[in-house]
N, C-alpha and C positions, 0 to 999 in steps of 0.2 A: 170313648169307643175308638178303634184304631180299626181301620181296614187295610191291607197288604193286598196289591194287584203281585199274584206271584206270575204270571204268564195270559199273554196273546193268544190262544190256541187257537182259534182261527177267525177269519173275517172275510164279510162275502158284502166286497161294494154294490153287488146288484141288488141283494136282498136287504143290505143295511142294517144285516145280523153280525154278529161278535157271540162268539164263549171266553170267558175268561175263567184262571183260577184262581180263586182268592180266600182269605183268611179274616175273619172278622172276630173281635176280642173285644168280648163287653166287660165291662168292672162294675162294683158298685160296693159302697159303704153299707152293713147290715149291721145297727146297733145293736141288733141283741146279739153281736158275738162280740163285741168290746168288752174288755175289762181294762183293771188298774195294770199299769208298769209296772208297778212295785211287786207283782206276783208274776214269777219267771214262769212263761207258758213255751217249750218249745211245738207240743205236740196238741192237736185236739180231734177228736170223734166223734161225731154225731150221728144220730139214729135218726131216723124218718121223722118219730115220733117230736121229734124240735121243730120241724116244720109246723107243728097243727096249732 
């Protein structure tokens, strides 16, 4: 997981508030979309119906 402070937007030392904007980027491995190397995949589609 990777998070990115992309800005300060403001800060209030009396209240010892902050907003920030930031970007968070989760990953993960899902074995059921792995296959072999040996079959060239450039493109894939799934349907909702793969979730169930």
């Amino acid at each position: 997981m990777d998070i990115i402070i992309a800005s300060f937007d403001s800060i209030s030392e009396v209240n010892m508030d902050y907003t920030i904007t930031m970007y968070l980027h989760q990953y993960w491995t899902d074995e059921r979309l792995s296959w072999s190397s040996d079959v060239p995949i450039n493109e894939m589609t799934l349907s909702g119906e793969f979730s169930q």
